[in-house]
N, CA and C atoms as an extended XYZ file, in Angstrom:
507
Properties=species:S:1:pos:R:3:atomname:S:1:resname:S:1:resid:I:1 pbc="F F F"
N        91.179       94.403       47.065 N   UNK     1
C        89.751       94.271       47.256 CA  UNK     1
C        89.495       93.417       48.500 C   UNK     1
N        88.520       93.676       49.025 N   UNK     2
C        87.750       93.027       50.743 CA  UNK     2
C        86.833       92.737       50.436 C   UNK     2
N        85.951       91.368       50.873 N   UNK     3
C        85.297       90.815       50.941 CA  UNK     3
C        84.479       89.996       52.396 C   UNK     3
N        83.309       90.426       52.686 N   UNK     4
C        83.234       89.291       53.827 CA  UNK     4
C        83.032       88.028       53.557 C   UNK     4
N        83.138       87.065       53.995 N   UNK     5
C        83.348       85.866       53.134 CA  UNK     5
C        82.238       85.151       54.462 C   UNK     5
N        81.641       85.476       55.338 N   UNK     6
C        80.690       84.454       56.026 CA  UNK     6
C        79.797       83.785       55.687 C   UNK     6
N        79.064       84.556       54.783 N   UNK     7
C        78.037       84.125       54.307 CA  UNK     7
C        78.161       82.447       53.201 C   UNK     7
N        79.546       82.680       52.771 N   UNK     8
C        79.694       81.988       51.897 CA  UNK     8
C        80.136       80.641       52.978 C   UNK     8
N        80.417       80.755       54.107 N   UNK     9
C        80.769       79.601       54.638 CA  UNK     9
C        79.325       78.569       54.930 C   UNK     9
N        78.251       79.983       54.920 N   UNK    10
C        76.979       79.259       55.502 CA  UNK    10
C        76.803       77.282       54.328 C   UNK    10
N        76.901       76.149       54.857 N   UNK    11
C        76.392       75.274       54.368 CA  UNK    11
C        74.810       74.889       54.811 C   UNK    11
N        73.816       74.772       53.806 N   UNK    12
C        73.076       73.669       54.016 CA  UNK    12
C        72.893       72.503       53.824 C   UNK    12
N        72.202       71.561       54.747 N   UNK    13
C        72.077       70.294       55.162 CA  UNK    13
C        71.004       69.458       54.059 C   UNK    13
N        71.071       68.175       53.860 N   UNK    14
C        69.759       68.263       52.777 CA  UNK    14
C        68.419       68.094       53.925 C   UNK    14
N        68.292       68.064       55.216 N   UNK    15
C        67.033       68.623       55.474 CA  UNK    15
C        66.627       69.914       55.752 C   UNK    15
N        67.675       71.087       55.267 N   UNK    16
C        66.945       72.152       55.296 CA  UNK    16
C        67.593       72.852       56.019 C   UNK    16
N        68.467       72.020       57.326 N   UNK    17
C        68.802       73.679       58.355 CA  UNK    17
C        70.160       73.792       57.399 C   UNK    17
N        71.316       74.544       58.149 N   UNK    18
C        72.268       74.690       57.152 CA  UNK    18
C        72.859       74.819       58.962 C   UNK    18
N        74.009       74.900       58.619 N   UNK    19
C        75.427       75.531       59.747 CA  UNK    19
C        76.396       76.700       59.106 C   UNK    19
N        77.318       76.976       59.886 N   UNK    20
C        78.911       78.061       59.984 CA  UNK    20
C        80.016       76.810       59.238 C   UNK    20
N        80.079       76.993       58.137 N   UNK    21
C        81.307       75.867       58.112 CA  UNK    21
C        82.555       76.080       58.203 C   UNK    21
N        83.310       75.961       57.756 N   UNK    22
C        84.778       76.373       57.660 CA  UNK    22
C        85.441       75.874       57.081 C   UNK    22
N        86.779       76.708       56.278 N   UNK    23
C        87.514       76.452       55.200 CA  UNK    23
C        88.699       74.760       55.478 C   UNK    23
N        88.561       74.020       54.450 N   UNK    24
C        89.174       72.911       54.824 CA  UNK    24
C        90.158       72.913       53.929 C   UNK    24
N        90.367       73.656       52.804 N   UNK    25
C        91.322       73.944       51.855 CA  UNK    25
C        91.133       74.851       50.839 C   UNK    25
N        92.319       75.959       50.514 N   UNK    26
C        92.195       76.814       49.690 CA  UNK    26
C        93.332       76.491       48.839 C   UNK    26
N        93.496       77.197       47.712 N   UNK    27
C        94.494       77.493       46.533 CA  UNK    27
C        93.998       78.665       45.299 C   UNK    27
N        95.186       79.002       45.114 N   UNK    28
C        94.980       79.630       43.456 CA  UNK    28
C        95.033       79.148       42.628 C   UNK    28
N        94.242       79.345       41.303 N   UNK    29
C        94.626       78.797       40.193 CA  UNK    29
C        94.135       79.908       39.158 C   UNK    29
N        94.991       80.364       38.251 N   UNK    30
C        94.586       81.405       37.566 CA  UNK    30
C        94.266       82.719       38.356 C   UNK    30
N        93.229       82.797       38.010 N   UNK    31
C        92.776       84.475       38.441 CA  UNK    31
C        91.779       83.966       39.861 C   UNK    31
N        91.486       83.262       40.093 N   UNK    32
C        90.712       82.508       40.269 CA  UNK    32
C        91.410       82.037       42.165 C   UNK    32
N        90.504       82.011       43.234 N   UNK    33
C        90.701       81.204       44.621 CA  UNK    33
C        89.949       80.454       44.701 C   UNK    33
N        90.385       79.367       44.957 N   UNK    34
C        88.959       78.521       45.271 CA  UNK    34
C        89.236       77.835       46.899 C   UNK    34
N        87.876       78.090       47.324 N   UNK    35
C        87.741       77.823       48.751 CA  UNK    35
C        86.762       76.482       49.177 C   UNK    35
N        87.645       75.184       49.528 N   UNK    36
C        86.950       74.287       49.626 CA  UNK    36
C        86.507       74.328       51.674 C   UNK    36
N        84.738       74.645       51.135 N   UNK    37
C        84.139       74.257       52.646 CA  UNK    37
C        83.493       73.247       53.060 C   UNK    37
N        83.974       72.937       54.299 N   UNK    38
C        83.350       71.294       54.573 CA  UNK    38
C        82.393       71.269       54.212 C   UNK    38
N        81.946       69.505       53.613 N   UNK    39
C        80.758       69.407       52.912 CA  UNK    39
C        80.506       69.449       51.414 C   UNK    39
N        81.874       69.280       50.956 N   UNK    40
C        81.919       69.552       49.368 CA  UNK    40
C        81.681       70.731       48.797 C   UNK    40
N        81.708       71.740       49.393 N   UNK    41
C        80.855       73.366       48.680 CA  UNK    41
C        82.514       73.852       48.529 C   UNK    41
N        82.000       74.223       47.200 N   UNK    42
C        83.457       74.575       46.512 CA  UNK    42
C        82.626       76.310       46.141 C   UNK    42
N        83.490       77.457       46.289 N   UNK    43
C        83.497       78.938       46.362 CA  UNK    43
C        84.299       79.117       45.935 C   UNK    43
N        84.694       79.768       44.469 N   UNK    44
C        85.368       80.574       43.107 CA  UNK    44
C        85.513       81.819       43.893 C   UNK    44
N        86.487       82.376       43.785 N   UNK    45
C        86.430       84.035       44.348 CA  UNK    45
C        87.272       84.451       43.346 C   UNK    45
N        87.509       85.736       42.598 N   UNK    46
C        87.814       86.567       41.367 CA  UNK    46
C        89.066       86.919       42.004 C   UNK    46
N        90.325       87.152       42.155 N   UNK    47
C        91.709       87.244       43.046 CA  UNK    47
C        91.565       89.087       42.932 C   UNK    47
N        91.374       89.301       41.854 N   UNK    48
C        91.065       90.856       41.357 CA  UNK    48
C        89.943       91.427       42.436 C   UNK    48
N        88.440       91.355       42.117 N   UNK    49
C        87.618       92.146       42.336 CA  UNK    49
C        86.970       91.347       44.351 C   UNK    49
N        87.537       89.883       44.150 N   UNK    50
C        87.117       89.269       45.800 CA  UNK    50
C        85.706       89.374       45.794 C   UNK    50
N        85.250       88.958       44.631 N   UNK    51
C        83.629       88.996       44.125 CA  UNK    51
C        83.416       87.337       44.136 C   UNK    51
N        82.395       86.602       44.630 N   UNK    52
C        82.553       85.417       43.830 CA  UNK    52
C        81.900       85.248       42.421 C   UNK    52
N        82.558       84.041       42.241 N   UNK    53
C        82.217       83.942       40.191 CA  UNK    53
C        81.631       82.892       40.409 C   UNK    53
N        81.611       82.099       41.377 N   UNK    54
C        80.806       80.873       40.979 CA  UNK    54
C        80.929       79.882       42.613 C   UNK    54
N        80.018       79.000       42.278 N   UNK    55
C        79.881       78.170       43.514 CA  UNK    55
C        78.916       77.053       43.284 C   UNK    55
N        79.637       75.889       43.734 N   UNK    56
C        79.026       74.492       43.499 CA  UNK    56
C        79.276       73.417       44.683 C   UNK    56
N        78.829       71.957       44.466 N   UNK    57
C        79.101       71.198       45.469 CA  UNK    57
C        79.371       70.078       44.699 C   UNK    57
N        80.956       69.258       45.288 N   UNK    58
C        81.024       67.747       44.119 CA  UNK    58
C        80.331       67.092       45.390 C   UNK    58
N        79.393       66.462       44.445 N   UNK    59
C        78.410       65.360       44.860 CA  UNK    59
C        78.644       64.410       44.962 C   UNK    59
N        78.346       62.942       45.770 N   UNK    60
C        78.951       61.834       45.819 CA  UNK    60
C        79.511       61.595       46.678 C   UNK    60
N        80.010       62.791       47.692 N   UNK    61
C        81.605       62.240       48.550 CA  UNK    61
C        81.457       63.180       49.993 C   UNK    61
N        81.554       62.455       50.709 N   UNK    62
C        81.232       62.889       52.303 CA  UNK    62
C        82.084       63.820       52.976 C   UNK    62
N        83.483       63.262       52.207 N   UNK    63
C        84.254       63.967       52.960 CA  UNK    63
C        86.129       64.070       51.819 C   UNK    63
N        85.812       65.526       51.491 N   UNK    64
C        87.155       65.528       50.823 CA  UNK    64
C        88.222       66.017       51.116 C   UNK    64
N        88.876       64.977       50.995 N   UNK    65
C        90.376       65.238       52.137 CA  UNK    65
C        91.156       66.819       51.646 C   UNK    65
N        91.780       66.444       49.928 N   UNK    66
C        92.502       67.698       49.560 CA  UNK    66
C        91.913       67.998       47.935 C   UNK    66
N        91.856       68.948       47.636 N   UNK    67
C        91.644       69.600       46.439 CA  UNK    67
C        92.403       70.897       45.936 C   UNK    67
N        92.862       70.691       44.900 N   UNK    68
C        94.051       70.918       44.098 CA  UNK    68
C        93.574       71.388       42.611 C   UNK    68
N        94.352       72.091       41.706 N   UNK    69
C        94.351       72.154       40.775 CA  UNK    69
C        95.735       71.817       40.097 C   UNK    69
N        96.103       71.290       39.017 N   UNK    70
C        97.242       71.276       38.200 CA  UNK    70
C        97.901       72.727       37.654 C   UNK    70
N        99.212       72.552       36.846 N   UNK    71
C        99.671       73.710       36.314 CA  UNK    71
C        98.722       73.829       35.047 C   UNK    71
N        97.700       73.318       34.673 N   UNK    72
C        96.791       73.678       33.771 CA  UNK    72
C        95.697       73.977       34.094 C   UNK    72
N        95.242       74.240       34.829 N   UNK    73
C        93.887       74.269       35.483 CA  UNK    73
C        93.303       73.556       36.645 C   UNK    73
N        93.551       72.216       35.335 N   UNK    74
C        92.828       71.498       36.047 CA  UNK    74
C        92.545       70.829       37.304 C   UNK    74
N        91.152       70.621       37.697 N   UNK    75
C        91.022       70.466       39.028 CA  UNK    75
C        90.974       68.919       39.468 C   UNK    75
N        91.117       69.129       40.705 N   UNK    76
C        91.116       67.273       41.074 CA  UNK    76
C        91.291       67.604       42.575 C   UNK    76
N        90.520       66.037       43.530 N   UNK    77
C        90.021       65.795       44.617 CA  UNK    77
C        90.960       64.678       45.057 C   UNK    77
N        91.311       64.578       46.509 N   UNK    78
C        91.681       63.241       46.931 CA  UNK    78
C        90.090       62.724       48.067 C   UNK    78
N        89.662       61.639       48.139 N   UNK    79
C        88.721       61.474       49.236 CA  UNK    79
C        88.937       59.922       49.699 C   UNK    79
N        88.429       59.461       50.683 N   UNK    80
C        88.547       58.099       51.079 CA  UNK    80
C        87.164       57.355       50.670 C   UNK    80
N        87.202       56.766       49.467 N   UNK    81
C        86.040       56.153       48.945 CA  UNK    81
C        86.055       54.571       49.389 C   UNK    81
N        85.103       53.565       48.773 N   UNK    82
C        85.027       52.203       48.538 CA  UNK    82
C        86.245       51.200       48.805 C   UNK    82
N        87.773       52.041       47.650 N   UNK    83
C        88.481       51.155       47.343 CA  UNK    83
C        90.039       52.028       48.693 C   UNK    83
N        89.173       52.375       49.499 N   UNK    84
C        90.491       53.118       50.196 CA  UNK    84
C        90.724       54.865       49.478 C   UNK    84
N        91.624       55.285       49.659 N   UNK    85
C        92.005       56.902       49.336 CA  UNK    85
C        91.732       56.666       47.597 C   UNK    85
N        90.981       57.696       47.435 N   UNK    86
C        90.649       57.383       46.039 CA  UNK    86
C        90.978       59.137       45.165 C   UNK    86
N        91.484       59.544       44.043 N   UNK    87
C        91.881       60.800       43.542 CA  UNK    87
C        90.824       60.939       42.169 C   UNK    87
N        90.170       61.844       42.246 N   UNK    88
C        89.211       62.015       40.963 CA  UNK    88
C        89.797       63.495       40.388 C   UNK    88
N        89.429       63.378       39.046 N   UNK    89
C        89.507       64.659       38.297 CA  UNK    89
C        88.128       65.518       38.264 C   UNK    89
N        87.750       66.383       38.811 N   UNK    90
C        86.377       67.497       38.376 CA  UNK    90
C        86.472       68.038       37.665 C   UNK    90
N        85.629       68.108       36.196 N   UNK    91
C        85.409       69.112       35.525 CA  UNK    91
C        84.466       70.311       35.853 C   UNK    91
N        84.485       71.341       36.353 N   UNK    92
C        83.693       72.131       36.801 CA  UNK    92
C        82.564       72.963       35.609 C   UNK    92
N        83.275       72.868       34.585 N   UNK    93
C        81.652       73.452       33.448 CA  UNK    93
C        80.906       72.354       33.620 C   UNK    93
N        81.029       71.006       33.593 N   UNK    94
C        80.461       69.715       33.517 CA  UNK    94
C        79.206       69.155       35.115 C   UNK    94
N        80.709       69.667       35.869 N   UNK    95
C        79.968       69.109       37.361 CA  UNK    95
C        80.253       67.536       37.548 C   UNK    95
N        80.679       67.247       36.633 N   UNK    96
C        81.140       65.778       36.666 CA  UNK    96
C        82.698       65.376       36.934 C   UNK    96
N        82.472       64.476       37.398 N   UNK    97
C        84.437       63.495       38.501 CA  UNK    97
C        84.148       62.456       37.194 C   UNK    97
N        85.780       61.931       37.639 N   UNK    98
C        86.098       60.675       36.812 CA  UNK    98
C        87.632       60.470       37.225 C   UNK    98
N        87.360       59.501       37.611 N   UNK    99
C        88.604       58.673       38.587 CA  UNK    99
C        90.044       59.390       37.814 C   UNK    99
N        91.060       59.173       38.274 N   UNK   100
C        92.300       59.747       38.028 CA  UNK   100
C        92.889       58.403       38.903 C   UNK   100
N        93.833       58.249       37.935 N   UNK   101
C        94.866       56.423       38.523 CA  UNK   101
C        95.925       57.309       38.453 C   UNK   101
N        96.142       57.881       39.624 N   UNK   102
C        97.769       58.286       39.819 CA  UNK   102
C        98.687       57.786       40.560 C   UNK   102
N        99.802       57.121       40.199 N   UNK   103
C       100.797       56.109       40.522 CA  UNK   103
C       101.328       56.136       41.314 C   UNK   103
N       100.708       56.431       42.845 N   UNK   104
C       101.060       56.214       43.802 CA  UNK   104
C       100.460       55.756       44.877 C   UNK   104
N       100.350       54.187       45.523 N   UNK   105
C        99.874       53.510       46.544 CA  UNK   105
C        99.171       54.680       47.375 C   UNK   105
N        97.323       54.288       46.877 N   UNK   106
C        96.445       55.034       47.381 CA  UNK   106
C        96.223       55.318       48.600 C   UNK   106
N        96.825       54.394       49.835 N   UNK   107
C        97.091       55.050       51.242 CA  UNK   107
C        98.057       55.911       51.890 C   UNK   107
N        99.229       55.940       50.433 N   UNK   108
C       100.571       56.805       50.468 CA  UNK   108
C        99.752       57.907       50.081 C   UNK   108
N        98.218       58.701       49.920 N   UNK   109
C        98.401       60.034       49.412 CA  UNK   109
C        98.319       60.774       50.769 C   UNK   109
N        98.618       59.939       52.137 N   UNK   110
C        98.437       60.831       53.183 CA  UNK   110
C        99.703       61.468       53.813 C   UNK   110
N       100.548       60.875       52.765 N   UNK   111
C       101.968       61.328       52.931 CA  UNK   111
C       102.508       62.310       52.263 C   UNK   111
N       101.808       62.938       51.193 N   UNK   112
C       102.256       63.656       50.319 CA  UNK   112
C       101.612       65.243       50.754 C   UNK   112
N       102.281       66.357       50.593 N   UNK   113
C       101.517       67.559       50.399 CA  UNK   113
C       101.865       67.321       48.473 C   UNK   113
N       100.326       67.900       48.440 N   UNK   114
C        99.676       68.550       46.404 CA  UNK   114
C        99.993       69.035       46.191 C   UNK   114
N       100.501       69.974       45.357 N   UNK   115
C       100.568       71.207       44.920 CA  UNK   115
C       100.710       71.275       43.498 C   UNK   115
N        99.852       72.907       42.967 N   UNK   116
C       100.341       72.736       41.284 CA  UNK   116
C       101.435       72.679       40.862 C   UNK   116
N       101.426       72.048       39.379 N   UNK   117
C       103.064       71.594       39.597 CA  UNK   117
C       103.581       73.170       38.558 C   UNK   117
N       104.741       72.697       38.735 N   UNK   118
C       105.948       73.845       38.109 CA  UNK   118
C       106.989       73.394       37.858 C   UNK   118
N       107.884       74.161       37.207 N   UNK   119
C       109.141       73.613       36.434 CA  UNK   119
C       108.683       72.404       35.687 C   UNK   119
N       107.887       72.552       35.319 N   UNK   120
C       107.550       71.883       33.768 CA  UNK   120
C       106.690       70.470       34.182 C   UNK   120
N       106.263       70.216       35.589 N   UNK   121
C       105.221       69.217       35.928 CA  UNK   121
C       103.825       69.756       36.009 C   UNK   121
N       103.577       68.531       36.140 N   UNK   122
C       101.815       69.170       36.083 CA  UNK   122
C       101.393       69.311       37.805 C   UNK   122
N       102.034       68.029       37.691 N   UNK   123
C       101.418       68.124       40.359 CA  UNK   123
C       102.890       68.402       40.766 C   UNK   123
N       102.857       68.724       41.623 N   UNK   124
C       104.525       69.108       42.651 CA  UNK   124
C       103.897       68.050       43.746 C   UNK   124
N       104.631       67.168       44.345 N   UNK   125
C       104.307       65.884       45.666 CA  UNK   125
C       105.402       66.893       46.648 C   UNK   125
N       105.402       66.661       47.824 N   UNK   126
C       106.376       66.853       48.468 CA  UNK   126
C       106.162       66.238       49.957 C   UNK   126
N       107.086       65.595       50.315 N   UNK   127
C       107.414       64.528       51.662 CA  UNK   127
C       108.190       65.127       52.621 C   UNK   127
N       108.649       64.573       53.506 N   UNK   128
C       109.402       64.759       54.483 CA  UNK   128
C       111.142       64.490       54.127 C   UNK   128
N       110.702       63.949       52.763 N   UNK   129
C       112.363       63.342       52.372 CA  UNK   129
C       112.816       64.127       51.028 C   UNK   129
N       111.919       64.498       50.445 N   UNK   130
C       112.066       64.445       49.126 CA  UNK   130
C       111.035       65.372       48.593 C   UNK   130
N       110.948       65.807       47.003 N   UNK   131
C       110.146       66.686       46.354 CA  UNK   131
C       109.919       66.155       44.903 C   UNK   131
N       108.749       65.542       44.551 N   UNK   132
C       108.663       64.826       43.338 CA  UNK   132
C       107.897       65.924       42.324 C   UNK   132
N       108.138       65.546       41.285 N   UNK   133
C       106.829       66.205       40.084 CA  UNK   133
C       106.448       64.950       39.237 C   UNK   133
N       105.309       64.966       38.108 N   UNK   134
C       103.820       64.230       38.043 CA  UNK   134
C       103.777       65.050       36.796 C   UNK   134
N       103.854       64.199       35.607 N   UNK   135
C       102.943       64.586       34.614 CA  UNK   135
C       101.965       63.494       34.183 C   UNK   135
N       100.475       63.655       34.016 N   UNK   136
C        99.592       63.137       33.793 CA  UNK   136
C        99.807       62.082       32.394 C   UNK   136
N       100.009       60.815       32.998 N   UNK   137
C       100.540       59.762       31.544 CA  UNK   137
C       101.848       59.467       31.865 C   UNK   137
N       102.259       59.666       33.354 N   UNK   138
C       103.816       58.975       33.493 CA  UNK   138
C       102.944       57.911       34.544 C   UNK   138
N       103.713       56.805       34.103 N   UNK   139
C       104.041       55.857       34.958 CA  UNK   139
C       104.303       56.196       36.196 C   UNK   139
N       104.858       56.816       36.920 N   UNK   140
C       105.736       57.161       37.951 CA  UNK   140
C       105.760       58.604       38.178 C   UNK   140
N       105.497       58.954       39.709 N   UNK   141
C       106.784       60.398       39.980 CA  UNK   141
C       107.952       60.184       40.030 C   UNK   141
N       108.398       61.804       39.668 N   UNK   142
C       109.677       61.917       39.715 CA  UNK   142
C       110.527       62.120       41.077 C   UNK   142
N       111.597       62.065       40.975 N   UNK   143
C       112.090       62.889       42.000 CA  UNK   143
C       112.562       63.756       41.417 C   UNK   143
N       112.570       64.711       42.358 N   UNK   144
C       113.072       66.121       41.649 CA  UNK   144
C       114.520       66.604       42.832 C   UNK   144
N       114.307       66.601       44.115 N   UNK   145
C       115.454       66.658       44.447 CA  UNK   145
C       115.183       65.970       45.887 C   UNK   145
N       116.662       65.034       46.200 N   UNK   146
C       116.102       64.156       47.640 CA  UNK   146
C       116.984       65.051       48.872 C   UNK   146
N       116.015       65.519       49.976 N   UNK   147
C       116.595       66.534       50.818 CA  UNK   147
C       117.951       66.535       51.573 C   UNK   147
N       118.209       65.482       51.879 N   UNK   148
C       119.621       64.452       52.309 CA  UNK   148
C       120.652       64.784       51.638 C   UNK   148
N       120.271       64.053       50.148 N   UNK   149
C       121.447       64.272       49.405 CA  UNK   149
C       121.513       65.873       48.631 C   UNK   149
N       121.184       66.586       48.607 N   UNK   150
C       121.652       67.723       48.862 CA  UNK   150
C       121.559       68.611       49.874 C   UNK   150
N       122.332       67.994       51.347 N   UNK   151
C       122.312       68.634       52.469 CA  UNK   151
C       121.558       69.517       53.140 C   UNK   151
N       119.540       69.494       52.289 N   UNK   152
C       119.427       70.261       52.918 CA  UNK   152
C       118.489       69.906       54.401 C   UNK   152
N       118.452       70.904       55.462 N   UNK   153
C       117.908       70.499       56.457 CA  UNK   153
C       116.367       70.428       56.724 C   UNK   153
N       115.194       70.028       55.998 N   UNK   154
C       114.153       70.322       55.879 CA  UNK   154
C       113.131       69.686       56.699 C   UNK   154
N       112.187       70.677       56.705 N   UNK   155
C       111.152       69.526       57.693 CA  UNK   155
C       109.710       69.163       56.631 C   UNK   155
N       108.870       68.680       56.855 N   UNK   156
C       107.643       68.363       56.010 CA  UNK   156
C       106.638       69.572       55.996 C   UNK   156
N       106.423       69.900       55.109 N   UNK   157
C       105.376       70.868       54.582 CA  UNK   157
C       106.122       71.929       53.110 C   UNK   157
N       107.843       71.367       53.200 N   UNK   158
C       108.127       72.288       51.394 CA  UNK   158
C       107.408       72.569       51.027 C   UNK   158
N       107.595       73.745       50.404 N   UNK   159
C       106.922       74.295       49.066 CA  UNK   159
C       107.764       75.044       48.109 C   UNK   159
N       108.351       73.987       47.268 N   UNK   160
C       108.978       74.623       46.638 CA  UNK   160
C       108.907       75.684       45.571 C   UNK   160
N       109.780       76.267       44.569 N   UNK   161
C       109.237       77.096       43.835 CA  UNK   161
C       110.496       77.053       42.027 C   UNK   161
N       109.959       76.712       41.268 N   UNK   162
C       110.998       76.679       40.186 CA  UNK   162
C       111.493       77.840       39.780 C   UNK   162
N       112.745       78.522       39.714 N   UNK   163
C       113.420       79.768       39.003 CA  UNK   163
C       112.900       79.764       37.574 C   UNK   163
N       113.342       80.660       36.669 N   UNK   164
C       113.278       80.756       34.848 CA  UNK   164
C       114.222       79.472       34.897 C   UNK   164
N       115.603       79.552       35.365 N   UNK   165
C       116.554       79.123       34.479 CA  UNK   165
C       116.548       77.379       35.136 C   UNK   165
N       115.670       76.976       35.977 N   UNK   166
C       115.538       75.485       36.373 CA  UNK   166
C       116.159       75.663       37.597 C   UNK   166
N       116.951       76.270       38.300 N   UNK   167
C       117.021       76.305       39.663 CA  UNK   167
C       115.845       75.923       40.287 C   UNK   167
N       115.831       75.391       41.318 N   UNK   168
C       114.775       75.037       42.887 CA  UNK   168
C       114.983       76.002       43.755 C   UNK   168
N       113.976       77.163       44.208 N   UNK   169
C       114.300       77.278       45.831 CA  UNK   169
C       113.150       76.955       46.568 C   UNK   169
């Protein structure tokens, strides 16, 4: 399925004019794309029909760095608030955030690529050194494998992917 998708970039301003925005982050989750456009305007697109299903704006926040969903759905924001880099959870039936304390030194999230997690985490982290996973209620990430010590030659942006049987590629 094809879709033109311009229209959906159109943002308005709260006095009224609007601009062309452009995509600052996408992902899948479920059936489901979601297209974050500058300005907080979040665009649902159907992966099937490339129809949109829905469209909203998280309120509150000027400027959101990355947005992500978990291996459950769920959604969540990184932005630079009050207290420095700050990570909220969105409920989207709700429309409502609520902080997320995830255990890692809030100026370190500019080091990390997000991703949903797999092989049995909920977030996938991944560095220039290393590839962690995150389940919601640990103390700590994990490491999952450090690039060095298993020889491999990598540069920053991994994306890894878990096999059935627990292999990494």
């Amino acid at each position: 399925a094809q879709n033109d998708i311009g229209e959906l970039l159109m943002v308005e301003q709260e006095d009224g004019s609007s601009y062309s925005g452009w995509i600052s982050n996408m992902f899948v989750s479920g059936d489901s794309l979601f297209l974050l456009i500058d300005g907080g305007k979040v665009c649902v697109i159907d992966t099937a029909t490339a129809e949109l299903t829905k469209e909203f704006k998280i309120e509150g926040v000027d400027y959101i760095d990355r947005f992500f969903a978990d291996s459950s759905g769920k959604l969540y924001y990184t932005f630079y608030g009050e207290n420095g880099m700050q990570m909220n959870e969105y409920d989207m039936a709700s429309g409502k955030s609520t902080e997320f304390n995830f255990p890692i030194e809030r100026e370190s999230f500019y080091n990390y690529n997000i991703l949903p997690g797999d092989g049995g985490y909920d977030i996938i982290l991944t560095d220039d050194s290393a590839c962690y996973g995150y389940n919601a209620g640990d103390e700590d990430i994990t490491e999952i494998c450090n690039y060095a010590n298993s020889d491999l030659d990598v540069s920053y942006g991994v994306r890894p992917s878990f096999l059935k049987d627990g292999r990494l590629l």
